[in-house]
C-alpha positions as CSV (number, residue, x, y, z in Angstrom):
1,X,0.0,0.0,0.0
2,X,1.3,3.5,-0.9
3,X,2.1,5.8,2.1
4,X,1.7,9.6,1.0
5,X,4.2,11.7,3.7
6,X,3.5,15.1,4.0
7,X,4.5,17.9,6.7
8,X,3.0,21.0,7.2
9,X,0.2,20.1,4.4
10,X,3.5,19.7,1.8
11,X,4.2,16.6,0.0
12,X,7.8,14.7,1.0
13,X,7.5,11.3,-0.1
14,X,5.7,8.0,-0.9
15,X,6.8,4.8,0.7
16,X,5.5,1.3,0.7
17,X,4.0,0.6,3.6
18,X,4.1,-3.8,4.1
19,X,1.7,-4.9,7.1
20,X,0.4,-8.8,8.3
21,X,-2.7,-8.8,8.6
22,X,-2.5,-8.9,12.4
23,X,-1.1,-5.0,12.1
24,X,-3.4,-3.9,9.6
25,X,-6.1,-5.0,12.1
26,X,-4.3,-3.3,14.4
27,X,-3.9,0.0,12.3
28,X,-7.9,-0.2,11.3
29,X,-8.9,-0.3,15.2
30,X,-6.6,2.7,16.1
31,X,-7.6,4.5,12.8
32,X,-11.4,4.5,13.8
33,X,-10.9,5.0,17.2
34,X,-8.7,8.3,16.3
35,X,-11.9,9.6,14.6
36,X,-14.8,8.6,16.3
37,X,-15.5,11.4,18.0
38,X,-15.0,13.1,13.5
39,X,-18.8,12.3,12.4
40,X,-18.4,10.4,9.5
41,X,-18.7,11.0,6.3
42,X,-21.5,10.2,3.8
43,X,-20.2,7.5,1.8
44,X,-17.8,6.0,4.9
45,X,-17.3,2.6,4.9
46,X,-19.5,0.2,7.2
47,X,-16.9,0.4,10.1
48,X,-17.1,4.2,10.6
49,X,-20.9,4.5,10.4
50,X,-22.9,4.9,14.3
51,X,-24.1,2.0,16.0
52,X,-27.2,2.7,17.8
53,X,-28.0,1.2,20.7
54,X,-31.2,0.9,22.6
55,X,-31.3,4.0,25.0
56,X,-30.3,6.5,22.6
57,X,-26.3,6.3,23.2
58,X,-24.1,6.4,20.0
59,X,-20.6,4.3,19.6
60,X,-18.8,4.5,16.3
C-alpha cells in the first residue's frame, strides 16, 4: 500500500507501507478509534458509520 508523507500540508514522499494482517487490524482499530469522536462522512465505509443502541447512546 502506498504511504503519502507530507509535513505542514506539503508533499515529502511515498513509501511502501508492508503490514500482516494482524497490524493492519491493528492500524484499522486505532484509525477508527482516532476519529470517532469526526462524524463520518456520507459515503464511509460500514466500520465508521454509528451504532445505535437501545437507550439513545451512540458508539462508532
Amino acid at each position: 500500500m502506498p504511504l503519502h508523507i507530507s509535513q505542514g500540508g506539503q508533499h515529502r514522499a511515498i513509501a511502501d507501507l508492508e503490514l500482516t494482517p494482524a497490524e493492519a487490524e491493528q492500524l484499522h482499530a486505532a484509525l477508527c478509534y482516532a476519529l470517532g469522536e469526526q462524524p463520518p462522512p456520507p459515503d464511509a465505509p460500514e466500520c465508521r458509520q454509528p451504532v445505535h443502541y437501545s437507550g439513545g447512546r451512540q458508539r462508532y
